[in-house]
DRENPA-313322 format. One record per residue: x, y, z of N, C-alpha, C in turn; residue in one letter; chain. Coordinates in Angstrom, 1 decimal, padded with zeros to 4 digits, always signed. Example, Ala and Ser with C-alpha at 12.3 -4.5 7.8 and 13.67 -1.06 7.14 Angstrom:
<pts>
{nxx:+013.2	nyy:-005.7	nzz:+007.8	caxx:+012.3	cayy:-004.5	cazz:+007.8	cxx:+013.2	cyy:-003.3	czz:+007.8	residu:a	chaine:A}
{nxx:+012.8	nyy:-002.2	nzz:+007.1	caxx:+013.7	cayy:-001.1	cazz:+007.1	cxx:+012.9	cyy:+000.0	czz:+007.9	residu:s	chaine:A}
</pts>
This chain:
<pts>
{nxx:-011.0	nyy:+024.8	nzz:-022.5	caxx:-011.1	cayy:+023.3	cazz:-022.6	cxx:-009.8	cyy:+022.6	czz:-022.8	residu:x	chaine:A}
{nxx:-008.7	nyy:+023.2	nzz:-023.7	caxx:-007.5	cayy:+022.3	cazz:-023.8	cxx:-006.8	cyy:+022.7	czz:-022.6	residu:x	chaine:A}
{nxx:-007.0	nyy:+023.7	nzz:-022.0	caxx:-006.2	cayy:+023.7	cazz:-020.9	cxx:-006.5	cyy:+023.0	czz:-019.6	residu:x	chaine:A}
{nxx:-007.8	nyy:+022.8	nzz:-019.6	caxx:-008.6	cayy:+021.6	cazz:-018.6	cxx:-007.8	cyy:+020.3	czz:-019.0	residu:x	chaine:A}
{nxx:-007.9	nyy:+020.2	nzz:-020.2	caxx:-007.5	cayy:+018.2	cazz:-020.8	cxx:-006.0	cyy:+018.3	czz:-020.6	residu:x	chaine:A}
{nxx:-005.2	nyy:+019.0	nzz:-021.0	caxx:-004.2	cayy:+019.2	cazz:-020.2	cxx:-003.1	cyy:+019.1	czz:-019.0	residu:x	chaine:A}
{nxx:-004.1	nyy:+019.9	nzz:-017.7	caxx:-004.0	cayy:+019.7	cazz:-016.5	cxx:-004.4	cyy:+018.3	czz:-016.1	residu:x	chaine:A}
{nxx:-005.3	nyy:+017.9	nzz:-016.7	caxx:-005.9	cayy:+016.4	cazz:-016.4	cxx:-004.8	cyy:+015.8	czz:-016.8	residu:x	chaine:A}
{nxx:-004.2	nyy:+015.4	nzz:-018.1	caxx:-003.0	cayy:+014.6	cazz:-018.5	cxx:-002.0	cyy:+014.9	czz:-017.6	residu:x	chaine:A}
{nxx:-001.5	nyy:+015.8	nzz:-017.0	caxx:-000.5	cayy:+016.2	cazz:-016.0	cxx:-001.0	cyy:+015.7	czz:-014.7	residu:x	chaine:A}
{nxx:-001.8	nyy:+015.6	nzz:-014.3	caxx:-002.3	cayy:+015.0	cazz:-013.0	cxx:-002.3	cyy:+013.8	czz:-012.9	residu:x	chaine:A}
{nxx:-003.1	nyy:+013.2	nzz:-014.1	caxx:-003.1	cayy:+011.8	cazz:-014.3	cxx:-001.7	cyy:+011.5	czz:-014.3	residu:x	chaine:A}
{nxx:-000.4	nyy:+011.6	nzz:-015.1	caxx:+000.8	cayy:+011.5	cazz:-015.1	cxx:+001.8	cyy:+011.5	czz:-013.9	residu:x	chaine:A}
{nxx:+001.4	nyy:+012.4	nzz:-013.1	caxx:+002.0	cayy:+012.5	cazz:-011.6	cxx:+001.4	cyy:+011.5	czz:-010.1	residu:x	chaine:A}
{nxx:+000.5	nyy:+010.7	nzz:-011.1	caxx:-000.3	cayy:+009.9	cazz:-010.2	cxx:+000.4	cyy:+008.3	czz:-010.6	residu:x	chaine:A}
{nxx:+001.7	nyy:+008.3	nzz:-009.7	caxx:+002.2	cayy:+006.7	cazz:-009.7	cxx:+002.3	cyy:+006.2	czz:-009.1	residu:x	chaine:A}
{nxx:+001.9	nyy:+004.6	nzz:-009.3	caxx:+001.6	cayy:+003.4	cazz:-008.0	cxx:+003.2	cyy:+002.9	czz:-007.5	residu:x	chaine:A}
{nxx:+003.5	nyy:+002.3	nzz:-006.7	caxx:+004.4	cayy:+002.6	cazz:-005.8	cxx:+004.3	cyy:+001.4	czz:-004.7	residu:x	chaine:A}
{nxx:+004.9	nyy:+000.1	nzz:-004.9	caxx:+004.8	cayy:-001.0	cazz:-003.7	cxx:+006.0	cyy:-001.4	czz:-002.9	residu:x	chaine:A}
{nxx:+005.7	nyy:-001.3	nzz:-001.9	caxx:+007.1	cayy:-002.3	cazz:-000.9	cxx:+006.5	cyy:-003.0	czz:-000.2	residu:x	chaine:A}
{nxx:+007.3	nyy:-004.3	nzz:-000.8	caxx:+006.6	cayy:-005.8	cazz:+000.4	cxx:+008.0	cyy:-006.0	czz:+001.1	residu:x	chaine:A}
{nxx:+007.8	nyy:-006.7	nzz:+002.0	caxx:+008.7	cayy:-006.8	cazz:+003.1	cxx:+008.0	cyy:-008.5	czz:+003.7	residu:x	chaine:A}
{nxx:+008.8	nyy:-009.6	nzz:+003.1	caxx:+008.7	cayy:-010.6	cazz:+003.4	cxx:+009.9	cyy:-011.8	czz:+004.1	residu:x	chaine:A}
{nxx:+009.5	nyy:-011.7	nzz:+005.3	caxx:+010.2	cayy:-012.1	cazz:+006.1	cxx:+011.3	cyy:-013.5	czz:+005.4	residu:x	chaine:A}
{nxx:+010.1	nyy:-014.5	nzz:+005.0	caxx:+011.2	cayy:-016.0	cazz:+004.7	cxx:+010.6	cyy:-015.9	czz:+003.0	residu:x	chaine:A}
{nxx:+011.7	nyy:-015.3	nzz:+002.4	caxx:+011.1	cayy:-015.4	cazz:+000.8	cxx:+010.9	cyy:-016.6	czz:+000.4	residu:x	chaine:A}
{nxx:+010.5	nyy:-017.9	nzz:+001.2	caxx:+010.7	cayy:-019.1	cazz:+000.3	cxx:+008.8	cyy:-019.5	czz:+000.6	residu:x	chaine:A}
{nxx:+008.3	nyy:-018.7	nzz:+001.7	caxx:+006.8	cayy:-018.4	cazz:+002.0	cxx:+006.0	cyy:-017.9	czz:+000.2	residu:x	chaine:A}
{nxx:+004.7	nyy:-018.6	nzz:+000.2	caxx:+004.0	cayy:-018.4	cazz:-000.6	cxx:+002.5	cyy:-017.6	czz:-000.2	residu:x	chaine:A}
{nxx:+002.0	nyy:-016.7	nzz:-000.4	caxx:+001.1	cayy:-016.6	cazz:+000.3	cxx:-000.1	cyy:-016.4	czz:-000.5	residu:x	chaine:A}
{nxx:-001.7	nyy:-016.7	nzz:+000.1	caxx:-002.6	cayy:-016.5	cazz:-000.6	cxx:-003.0	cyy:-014.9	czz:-001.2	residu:x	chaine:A}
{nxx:-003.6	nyy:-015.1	nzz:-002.2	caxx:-003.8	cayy:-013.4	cazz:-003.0	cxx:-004.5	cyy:-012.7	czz:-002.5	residu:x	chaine:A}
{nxx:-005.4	nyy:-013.3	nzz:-001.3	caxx:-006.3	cayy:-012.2	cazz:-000.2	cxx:-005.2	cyy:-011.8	czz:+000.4	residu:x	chaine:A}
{nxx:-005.1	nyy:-011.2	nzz:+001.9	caxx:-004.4	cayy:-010.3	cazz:+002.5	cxx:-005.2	cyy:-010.5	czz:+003.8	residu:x	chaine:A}
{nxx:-004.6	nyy:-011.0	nzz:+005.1	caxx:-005.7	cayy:-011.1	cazz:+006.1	cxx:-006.0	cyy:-010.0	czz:+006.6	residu:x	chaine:A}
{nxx:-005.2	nyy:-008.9	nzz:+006.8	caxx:-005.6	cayy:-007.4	cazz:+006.9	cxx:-005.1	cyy:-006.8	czz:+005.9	residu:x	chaine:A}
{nxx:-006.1	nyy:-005.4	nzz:+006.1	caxx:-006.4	cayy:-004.6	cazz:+004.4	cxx:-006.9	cyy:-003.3	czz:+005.2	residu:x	chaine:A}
{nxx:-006.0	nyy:-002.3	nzz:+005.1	caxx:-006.5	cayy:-001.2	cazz:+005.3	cxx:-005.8	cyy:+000.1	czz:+004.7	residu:x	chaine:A}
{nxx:-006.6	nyy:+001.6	nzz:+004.3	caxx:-006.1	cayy:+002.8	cazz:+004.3	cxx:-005.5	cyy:+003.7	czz:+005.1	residu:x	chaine:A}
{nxx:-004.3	nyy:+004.4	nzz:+004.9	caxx:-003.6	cayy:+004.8	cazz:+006.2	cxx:-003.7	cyy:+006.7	czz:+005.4	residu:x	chaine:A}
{nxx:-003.6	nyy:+007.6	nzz:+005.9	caxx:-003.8	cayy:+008.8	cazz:+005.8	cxx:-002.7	cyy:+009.6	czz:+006.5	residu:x	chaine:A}
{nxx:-002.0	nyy:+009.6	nzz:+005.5	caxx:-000.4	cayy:+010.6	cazz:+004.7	cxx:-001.0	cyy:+012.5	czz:+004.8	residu:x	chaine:A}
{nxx:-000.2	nyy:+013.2	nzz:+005.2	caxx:-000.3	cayy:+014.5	cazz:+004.7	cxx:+001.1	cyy:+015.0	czz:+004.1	residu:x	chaine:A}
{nxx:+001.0	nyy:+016.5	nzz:+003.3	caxx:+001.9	cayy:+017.1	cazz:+002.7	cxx:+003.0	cyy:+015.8	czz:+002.2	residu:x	chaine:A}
{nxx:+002.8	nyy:+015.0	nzz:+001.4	caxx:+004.3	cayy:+014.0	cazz:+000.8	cxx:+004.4	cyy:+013.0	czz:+001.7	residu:x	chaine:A}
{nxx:+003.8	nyy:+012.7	nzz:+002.3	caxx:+004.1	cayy:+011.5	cazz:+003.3	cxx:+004.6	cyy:+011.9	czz:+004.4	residu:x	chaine:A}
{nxx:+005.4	nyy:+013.4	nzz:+004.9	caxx:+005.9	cayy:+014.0	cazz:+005.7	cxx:+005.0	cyy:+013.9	czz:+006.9	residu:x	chaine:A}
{nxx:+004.0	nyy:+014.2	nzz:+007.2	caxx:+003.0	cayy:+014.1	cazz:+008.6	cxx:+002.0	cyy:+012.7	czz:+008.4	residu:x	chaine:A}
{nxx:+001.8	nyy:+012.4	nzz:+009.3	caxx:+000.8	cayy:+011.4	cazz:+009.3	cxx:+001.6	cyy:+009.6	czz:+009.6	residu:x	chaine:A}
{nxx:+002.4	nyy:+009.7	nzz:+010.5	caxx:+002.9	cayy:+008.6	cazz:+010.4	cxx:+002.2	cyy:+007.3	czz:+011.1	residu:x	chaine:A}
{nxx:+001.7	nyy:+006.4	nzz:+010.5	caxx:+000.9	cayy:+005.5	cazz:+010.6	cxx:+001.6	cyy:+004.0	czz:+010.7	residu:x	chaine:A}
{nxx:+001.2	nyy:+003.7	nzz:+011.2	caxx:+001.8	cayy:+001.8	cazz:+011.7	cxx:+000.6	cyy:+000.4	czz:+012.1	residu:x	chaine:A}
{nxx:+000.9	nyy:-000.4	nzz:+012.1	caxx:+000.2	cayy:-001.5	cazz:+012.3	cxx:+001.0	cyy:-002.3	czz:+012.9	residu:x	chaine:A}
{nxx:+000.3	nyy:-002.5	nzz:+013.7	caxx:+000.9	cayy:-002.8	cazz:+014.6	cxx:+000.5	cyy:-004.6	czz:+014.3	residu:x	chaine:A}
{nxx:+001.7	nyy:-005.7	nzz:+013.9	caxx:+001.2	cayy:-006.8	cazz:+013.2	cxx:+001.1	cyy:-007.8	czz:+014.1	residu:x	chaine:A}
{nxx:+001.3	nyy:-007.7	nzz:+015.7	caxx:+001.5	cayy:-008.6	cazz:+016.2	cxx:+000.1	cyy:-008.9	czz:+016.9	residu:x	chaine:A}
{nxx:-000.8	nyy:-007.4	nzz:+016.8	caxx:-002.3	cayy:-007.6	cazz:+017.0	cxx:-003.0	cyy:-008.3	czz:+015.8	residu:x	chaine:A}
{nxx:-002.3	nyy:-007.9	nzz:+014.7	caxx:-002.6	cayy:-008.7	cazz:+013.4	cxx:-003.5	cyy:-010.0	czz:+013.2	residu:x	chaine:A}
{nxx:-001.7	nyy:-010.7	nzz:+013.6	caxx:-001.4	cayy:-011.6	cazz:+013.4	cxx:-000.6	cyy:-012.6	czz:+014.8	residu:x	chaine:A}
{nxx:-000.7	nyy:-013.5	nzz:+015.1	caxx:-000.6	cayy:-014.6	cazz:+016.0	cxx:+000.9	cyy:-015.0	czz:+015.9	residu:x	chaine:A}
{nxx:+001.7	nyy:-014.0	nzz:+016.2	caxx:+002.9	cayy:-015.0	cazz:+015.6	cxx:+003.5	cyy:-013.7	czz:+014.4	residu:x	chaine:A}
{nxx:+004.3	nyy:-014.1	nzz:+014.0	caxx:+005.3	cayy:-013.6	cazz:+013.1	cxx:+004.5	cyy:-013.5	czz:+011.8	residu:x	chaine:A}
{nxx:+004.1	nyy:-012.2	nzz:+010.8	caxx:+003.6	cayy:-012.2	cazz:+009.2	cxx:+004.6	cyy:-013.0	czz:+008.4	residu:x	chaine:A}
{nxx:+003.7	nyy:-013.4	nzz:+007.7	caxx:+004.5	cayy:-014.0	cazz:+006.5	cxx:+005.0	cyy:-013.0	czz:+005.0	residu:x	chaine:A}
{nxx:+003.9	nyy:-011.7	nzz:+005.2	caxx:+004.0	cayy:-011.0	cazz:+004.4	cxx:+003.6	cyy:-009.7	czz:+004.8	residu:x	chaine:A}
{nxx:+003.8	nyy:-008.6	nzz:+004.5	caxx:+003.4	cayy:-007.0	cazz:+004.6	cxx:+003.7	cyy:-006.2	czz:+003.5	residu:x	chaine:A}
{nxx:+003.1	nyy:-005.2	nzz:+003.3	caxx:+003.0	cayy:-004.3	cazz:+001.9	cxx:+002.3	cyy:-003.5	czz:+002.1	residu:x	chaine:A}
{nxx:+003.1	nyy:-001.9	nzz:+001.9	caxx:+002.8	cayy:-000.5	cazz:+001.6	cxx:+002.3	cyy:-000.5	czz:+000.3	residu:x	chaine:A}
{nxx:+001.3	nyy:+000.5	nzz:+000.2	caxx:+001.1	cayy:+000.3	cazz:-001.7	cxx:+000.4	cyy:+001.6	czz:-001.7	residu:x	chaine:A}
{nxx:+001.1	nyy:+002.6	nzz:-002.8	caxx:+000.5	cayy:+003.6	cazz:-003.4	cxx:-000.6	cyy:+003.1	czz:-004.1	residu:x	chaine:A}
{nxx:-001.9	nyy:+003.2	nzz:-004.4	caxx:-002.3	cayy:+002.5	cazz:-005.3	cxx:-003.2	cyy:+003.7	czz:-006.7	residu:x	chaine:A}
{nxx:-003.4	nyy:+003.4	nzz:-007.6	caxx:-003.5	cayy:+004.8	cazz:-008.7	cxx:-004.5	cyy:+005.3	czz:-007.8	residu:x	chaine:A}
{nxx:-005.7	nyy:+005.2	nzz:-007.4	caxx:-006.6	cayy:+005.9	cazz:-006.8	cxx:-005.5	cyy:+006.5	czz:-005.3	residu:x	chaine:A}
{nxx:-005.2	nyy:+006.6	nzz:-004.5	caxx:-004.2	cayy:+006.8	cazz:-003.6	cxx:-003.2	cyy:+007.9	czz:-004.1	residu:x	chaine:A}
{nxx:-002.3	nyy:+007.3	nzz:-005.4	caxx:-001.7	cayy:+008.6	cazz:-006.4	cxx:-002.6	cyy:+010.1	czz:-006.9	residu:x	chaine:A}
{nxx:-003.9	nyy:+009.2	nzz:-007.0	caxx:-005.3	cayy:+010.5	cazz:-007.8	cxx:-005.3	cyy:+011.1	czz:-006.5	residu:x	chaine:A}
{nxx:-005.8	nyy:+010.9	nzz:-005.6	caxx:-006.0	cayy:+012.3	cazz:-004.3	cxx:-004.8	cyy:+012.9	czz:-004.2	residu:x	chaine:A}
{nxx:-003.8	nyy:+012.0	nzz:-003.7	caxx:-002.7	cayy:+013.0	cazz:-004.0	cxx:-002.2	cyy:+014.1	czz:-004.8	residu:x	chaine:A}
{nxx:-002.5	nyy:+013.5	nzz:-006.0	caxx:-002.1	cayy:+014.7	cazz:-007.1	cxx:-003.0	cyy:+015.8	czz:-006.8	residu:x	chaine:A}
{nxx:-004.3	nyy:+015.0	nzz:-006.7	caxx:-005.7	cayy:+016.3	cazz:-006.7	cxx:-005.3	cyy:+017.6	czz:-005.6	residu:x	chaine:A}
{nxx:-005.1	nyy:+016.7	nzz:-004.5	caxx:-004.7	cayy:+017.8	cazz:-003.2	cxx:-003.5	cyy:+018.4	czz:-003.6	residu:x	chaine:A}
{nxx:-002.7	nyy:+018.0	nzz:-004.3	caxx:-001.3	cayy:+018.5	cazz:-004.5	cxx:-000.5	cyy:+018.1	czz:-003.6	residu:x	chaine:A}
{nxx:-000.8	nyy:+017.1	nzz:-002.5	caxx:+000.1	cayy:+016.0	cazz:-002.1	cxx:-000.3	cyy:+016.8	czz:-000.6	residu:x	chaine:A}
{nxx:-001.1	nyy:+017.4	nzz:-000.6	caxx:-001.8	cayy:+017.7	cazz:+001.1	cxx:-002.4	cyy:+016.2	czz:+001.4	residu:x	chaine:A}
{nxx:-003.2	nyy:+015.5	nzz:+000.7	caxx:-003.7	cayy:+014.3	cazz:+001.3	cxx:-003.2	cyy:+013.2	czz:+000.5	residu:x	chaine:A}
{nxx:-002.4	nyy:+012.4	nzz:+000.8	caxx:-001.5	cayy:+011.3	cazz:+000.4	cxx:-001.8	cyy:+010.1	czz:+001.1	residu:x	chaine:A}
{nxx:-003.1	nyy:+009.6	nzz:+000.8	caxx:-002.9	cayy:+007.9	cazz:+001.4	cxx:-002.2	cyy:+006.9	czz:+000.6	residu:x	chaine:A}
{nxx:-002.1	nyy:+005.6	nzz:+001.4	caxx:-001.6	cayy:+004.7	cazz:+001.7	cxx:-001.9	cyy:+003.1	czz:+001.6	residu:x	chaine:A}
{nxx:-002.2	nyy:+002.3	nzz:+000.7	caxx:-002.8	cayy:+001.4	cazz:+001.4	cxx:-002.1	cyy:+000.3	czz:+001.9	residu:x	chaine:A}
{nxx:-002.1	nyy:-000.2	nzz:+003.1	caxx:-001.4	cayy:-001.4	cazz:+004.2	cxx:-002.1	cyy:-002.9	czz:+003.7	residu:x	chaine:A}
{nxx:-001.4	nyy:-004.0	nzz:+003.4	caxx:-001.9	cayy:-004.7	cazz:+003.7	cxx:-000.8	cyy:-006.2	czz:+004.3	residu:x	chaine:A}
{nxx:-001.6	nyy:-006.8	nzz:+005.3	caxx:-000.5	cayy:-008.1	cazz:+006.1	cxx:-001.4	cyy:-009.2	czz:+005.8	residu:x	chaine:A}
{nxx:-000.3	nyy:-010.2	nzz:+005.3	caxx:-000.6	cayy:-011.6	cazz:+005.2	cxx:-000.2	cyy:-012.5	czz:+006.2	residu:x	chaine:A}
{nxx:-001.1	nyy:-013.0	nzz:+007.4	caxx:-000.5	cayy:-013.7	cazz:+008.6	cxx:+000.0	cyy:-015.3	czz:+007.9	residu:x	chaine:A}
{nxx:+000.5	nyy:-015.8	nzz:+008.9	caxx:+000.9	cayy:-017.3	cazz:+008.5	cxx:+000.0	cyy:-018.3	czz:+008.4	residu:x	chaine:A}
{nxx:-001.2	nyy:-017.9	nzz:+008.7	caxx:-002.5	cayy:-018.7	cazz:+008.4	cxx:-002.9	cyy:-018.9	czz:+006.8	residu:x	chaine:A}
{nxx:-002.7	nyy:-018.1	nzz:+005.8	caxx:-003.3	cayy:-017.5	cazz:+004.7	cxx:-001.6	cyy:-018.5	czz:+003.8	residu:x	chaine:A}
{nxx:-000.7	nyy:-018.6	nzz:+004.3	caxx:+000.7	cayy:-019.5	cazz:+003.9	cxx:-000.2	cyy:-020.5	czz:+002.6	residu:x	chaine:A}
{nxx:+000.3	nyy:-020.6	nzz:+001.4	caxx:-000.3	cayy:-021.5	cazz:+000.4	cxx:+000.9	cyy:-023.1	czz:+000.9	residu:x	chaine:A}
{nxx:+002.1	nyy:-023.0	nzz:+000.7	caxx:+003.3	cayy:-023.6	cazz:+000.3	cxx:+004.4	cyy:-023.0	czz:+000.9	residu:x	chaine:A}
{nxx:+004.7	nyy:-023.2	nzz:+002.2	caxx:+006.2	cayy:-023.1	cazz:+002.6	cxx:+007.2	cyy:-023.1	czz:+001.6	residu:x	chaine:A}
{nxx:+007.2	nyy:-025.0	nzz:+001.7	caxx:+008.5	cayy:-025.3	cazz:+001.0	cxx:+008.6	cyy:-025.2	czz:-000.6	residu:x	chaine:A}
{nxx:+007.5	nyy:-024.1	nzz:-001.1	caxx:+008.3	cayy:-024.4	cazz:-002.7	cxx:+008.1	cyy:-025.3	czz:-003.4	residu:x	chaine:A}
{nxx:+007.4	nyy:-026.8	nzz:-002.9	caxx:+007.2	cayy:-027.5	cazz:-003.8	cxx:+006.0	cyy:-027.6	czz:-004.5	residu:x	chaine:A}
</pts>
């Protein structure tokens, strides 16, 4: 049994969230939904499985925002598989979803 709760605390621990946004005009505000939202499916460490979105089907025009995201559930399979299944979650904010350009 301690060595079950154990492996659990070590799994849980190797299971970390992980974000890159990539926002074109940082002075863009955008709303907290996401107009697209999807899971992308990673194998062995991110190494196979190379996945894209393609944003121009997206979105109409240039995103205002985009973001890769480990997210803790995303980290849990991973760890579980031992990094054989590694998703991903994608999500793009088109220029429709814009709160406030200018900052004021």
């Amino acid at each position: 049994m301690k060595k079950t709760m154990i492996m659990g605390a070590v799994l849980i621990g190797l299971t970390g969230c992980s974000t890159v946004t990539i926002k074109p005009d940082p002075t863009v505000v955008v709303n907290k939904t996401p107009s697209y939202e999807d899971s992308r499916h990673f194998f062995f460490w991110g190494l196979a499985g190379e996945e894209r979105v393609n944003v121009s089907e997206v979105c109409e025009g240039q995103p205002a925002q985009m973001q890769s995201q480990q997210t803790f559930l995303d980290g849990l399979f991973g760890g579980l598989t031992l990094g054989i299944y590694a998703p991903h979650s994608v999500k793009v904010w088109c220029q429709d979803t814009v709160i406030n350009k200018e900052g004021v």
